[in-house]
C-alpha positions in Angstrom: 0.0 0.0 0.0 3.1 2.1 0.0 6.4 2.5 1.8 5.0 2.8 5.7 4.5 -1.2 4.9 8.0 -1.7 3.9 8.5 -0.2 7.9 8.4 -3.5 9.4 10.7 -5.2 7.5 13.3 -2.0 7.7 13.1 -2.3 11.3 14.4 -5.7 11.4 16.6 -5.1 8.7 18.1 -2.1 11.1 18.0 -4.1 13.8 20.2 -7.2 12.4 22.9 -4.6 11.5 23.0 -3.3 15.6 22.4 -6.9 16.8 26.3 -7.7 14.6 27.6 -3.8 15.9 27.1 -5.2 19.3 28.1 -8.3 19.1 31.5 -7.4 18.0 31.9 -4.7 20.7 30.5 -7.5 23.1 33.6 -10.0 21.8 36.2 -7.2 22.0 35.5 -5.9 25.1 35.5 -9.3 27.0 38.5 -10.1 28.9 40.5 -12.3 27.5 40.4 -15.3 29.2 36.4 -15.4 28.3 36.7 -14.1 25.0 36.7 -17.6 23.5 33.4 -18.0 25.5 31.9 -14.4 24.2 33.1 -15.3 20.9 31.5 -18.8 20.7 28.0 -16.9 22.4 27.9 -14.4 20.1 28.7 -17.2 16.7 25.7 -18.7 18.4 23.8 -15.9 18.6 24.0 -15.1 14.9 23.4 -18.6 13.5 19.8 -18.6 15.8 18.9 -15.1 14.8 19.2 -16.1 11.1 17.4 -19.4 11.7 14.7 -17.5 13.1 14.3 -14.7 10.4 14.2 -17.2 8.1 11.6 -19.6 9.6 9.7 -17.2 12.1 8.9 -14.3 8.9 6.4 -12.1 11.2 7.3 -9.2 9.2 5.0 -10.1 6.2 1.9 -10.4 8.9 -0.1 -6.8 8.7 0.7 -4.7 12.1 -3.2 -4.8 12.7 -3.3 -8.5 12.5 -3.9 -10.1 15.8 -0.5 -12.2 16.8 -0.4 -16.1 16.8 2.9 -16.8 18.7 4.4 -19.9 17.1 6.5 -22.4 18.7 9.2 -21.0 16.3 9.1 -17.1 17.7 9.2 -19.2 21.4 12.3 -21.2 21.1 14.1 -17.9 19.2 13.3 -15.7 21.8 14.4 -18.3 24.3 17.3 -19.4 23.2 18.5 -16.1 22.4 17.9 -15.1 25.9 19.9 -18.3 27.2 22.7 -17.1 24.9 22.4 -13.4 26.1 22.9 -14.2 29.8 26.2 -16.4 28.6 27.8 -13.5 26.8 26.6 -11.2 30.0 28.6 -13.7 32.3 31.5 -13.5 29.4 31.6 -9.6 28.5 30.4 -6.7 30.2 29.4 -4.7 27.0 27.0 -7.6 26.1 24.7 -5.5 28.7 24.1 -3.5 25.1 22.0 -6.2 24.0 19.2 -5.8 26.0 18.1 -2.9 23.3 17.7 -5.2 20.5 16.5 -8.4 22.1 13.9 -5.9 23.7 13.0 -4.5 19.8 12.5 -8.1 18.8 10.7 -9.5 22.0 8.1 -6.2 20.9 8.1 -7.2 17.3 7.7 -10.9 17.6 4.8 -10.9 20.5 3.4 -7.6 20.1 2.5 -5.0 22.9 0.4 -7.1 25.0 2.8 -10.2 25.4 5.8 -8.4 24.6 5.6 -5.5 26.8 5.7 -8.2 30.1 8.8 -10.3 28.4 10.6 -6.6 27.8 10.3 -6.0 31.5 12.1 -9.0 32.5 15.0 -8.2 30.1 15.4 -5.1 31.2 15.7 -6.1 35.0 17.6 -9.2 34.0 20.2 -6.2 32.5 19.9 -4.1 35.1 20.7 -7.1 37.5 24.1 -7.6 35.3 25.1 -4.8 35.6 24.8 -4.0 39.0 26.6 -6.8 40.1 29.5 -6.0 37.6 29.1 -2.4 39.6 32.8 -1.4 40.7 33.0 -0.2 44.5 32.1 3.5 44.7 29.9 3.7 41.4 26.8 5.5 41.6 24.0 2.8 41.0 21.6 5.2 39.2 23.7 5.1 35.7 23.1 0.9 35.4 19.5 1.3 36.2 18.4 4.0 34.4 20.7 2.8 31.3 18.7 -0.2 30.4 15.3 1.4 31.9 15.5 4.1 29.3 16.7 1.8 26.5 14.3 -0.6 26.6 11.2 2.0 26.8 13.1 3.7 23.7 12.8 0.2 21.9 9.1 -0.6 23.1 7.7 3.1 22.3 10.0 2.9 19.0 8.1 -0.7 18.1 4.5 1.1 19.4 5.1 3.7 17.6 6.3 2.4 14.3 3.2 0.3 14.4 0.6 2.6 15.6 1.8 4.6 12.2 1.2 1.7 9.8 -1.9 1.0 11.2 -3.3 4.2 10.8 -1.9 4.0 7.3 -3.5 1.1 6.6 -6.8 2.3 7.8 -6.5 5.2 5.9 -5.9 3.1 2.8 -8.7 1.0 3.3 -10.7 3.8 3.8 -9.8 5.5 0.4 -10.5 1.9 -1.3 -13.8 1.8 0.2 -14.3 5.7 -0.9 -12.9 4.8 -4.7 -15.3 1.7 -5.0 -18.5 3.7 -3.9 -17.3 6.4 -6.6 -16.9 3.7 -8.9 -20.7 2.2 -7.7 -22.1 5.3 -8.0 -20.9 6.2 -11.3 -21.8 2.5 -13.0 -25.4 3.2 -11.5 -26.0 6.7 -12.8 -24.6 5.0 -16.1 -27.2 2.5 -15.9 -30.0 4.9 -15.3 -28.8 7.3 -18.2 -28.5 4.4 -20.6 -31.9 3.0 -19.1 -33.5 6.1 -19.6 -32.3 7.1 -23.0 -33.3 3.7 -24.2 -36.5 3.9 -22.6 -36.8 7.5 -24.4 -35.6 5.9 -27.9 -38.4 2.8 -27.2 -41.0 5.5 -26.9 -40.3 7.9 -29.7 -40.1 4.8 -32.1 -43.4 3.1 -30.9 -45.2 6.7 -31.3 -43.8 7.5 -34.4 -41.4 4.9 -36.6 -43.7 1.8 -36.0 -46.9 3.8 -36.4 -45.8 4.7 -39.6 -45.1 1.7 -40.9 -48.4 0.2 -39.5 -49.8 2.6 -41.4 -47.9 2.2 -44.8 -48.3 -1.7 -44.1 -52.4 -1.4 -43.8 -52.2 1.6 -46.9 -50.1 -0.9 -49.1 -52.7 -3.5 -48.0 -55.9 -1.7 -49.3 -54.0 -0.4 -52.4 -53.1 -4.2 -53.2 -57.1 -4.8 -53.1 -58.1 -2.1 -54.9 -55.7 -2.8 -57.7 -57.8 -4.0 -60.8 -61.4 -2.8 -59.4 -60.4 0.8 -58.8 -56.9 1.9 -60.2 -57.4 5.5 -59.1 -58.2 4.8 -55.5 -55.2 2.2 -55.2 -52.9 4.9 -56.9 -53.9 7.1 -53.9 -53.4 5.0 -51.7 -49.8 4.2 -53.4 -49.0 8.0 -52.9 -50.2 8.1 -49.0 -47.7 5.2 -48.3 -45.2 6.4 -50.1 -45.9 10.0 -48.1 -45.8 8.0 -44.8 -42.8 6.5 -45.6 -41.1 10.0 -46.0 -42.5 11.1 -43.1 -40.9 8.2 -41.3 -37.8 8.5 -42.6 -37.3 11.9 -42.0 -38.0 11.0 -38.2 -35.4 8.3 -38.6 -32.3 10.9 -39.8 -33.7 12.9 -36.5 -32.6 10.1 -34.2 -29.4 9.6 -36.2 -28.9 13.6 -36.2 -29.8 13.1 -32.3 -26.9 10.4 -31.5 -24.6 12.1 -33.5 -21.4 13.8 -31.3 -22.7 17.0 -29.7 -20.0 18.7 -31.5 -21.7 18.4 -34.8 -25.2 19.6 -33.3 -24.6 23.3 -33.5 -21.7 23.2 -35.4 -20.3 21.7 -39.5 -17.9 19.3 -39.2 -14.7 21.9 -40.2 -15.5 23.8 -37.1 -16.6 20.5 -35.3 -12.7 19.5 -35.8 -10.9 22.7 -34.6 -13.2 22.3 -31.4 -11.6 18.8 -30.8 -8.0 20.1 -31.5 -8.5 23.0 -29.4 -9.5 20.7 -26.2 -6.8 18.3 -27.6 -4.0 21.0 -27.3 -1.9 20.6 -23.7 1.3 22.6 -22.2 3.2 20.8 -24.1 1.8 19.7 -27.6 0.2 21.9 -30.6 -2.5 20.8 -32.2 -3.6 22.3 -35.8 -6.1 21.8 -37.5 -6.8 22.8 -41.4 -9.7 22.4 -44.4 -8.4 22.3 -47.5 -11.1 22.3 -50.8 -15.1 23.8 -50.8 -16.1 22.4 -47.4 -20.1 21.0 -47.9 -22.4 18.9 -46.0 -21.7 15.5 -45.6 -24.2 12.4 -44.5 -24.3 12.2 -40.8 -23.3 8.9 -40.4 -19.8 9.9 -41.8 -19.6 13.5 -40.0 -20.1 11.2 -37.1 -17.5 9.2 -38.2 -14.7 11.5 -39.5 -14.9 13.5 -35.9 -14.7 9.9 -34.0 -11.9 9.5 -35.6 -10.0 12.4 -34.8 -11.1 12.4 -31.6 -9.6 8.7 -30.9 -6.2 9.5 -33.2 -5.7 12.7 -31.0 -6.3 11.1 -27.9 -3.7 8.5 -28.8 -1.2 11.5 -29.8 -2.0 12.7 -26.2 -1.8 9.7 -24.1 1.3 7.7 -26.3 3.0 9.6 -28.6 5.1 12.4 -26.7 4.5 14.3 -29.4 5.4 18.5 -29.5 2.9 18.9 -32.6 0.1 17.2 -34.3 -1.6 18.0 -37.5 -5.3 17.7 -38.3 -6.6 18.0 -42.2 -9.7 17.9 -43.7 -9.8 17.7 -47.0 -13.0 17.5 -49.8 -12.5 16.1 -53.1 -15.1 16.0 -56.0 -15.2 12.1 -55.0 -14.5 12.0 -51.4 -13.4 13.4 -48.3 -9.9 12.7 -46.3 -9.1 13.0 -42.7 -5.2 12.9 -41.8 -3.7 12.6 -38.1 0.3 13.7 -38.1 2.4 14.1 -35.3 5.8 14.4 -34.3 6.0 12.2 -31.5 7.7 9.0 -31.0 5.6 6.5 -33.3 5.8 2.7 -32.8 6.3 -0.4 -34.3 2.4 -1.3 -35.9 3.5 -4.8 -36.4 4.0 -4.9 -32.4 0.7 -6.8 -30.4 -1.9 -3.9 -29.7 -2.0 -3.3 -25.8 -4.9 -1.4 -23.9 -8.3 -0.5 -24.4 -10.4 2.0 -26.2 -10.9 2.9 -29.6 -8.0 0.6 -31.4 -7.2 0.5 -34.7 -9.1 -2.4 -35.8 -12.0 -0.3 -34.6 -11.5 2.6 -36.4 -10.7 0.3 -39.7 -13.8 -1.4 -39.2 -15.7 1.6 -38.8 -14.2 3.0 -42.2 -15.0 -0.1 -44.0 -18.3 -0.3 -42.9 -19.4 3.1 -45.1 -16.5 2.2 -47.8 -13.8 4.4 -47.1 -10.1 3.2 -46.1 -7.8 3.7 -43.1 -3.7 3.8 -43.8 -1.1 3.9 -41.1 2.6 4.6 -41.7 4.5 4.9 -38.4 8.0 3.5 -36.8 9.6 4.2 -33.8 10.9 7.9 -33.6 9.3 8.6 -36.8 6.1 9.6 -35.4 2.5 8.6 -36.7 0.2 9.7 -39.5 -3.1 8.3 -39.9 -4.9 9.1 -43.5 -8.8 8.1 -43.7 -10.9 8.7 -47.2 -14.2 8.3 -47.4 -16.5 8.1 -50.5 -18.2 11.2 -50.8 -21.9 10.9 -49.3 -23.2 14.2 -49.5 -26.3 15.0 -47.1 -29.5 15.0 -49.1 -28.5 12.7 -51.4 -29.4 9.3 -49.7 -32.8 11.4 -49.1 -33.4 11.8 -52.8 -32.7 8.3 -53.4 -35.4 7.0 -50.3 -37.9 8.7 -52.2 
């Protein structure tokens, strides 16, 4: 969850590297007819404490987790106390021990079992050194010595903990926080996609399939009347045909009504300078241009052209590093094309695709499905250009032919 969990484990690390400091000062400072003994303690004493680290790994348990004291975590802590009170009766500067036996008593039993076992270290220290207490030395320097120590060790352990904890809380707090958000936002989702459906279900029922009730029953009573009266079936021809207008006209309004908002109040030229504009960041320039007699164009490939330069420049945006990025439209007496060119650092577009969103066998298949064609030329540090044509579909025309 971030580097206060790592605490734990740096604490033990630290505390290995003092455990060996002292030890050595413990060795050298023993006299030497018992420095074979302190030396032999002390070997000991570092072949348990590894054995333990690496069987008895309480560091990976969560601070907030309630302690199980293994049999493993016992027999270290005792043996290291058995081996402690032989380098005491060896060396007099083993008394410096009592500080890191005390930070791992805390850390391997926690407060409430570790706090009584810390106590009986610290007396067992201060015992020691009191009775190694030269003639005419003030008693209150080998007391208070280890007293202070080991409440340093137990508030640094209490502490340490008490800040991952609320860390932790914190965290899971946040995670909780994120995954409402998250709830919240799938649900107004829901009810926005529930509600525009339900919206679409209605305007067709009152309008699309009436209509074609209609021209189904008109077609009906013209096919009856054909051959007994011609004239009346010939009206009745012309109303269905009239109603079928009608109803087509009300389906370009839903198509004109899911089409981008960017093309509801504005042609597809300025449509495309809106989208560069919001494209544009501190560090990249985006440009765009209309080359030819700019003219209406059917709305499904408006729709289309502005999907694609949307998804092209957010790709420019969120991958290619890019300083600059070009944006041309361009009408032809046969068709329309839509190129993407940046400067950034391209790719290699024979490389897996990675990530979501609008890919490019998306945009290819959305370009094949009204006729047109998608080419990509790209490498790495060559930047990107993307070039889309589309047959010309002027608006109106379809319209003309429906009729």
């Amino acid at each position: 969850m971030g580097r206060l969990e790592d605490a734990p484990s740096a604490l033990l690390r630290g505390l290995d590297l003092l455990l060996a400091a002292l030890l050595v000062v413990a060795v050298l400072q023993a006299p030497a007819g018992a420095r074979w003994l302190a030396a032999a303690a002390a070997a000991a004493v570092v072949g348990v404490h590894v054995l333990g680290r690496r069987r008895v790994r309480v560091h990976e348990r969560p601070p907030d987790a309630r302690r199980a004291v293994s049999r493993g975590a016992v027999a270290w802590l005792a043996a290291d106390a058995v081996l402690w009170c032989v380098l005491l009766v060896a060396s007099p500067a083993a008394l410096w021990l009592a500080f890191p036996l005390v930070l791992l008593q805390m850390h391997l039993l926690g407060p409430a079992r570790g706090i009584p076992v810390a106590v009986g270290t610290t007396a067992v220290a201060v015992v020691a050194g009191l009775a190694r207490r030269a003639p005419g030395d003030p008693a209150v320097g080998y007391v208070l010595g280890p007293v202070v120590g080991s409440a340093v060790a137990v508030g640094v352990v209490l502490g340490l903990e008490a800040v991952v904890r609320e860390s932790q809380a914190r965290q899971r707090a946040l995670d909780e926080l994120t995954a409402a958000r998250e709830h919240l936002a799938a649900a107004e989702r829901d009810r926005v996609v529930a509600a525009e459906r339900e919206r679409l279900a209605r305007e067709v029922h009152d309008t699309l399939a009436q209509g074609l009730t209609a021209v189904e029953l008109l077609l009906r009573s013209a096919s009856q009347a054909i051959g007994t009266d011609d004239a009346r079936a010939r009206g009745l021809v012309e109303d269905a045909r009239a109603t079928a207008r009608d109803n087509l006209a009300e389906a370009r309004r839903f198509v004109r009504a899911l089409a981008p908002a960017d093309l509801a109040t504005a042609s597809l030229p300025d449509a495309l300078r809106r989208v560069a504009e919001r494209a544009e960041g501190p560090d990249l320039r985006v440009v765009a241009r209309v080359e030819g007699a700019a003219r209406p164009l059917a709305v499904t490939s408006e729709a289309t052209l502005l999907r694609l330069a949307q998804s092209a420049l957010a790709n420019v945006r969120h991958h290619a590093h890019a300083g600059r990025a070009d944006v041309t439209l361009t009408y032809l007496e046969d068709g329309v094309l839509l190129d993407v060119v940046d400067d950034g650092v391209g790719f290699d577009p024979g490389a897996p695709a990675t990530g979501g969103g609008f890919g490019l066998t998306a945009m290819r298949s959305r370009v094949g499905e009204l006729g047109g064609s998608l080419t990509l030329e790209t490498a790495p540090g060559d930047g990107t250009a993307v070039a889309v044509r589309l047959p010309l579909a002027e608006r109106g025309a379809d319209e003309e032919a429906g009729r």
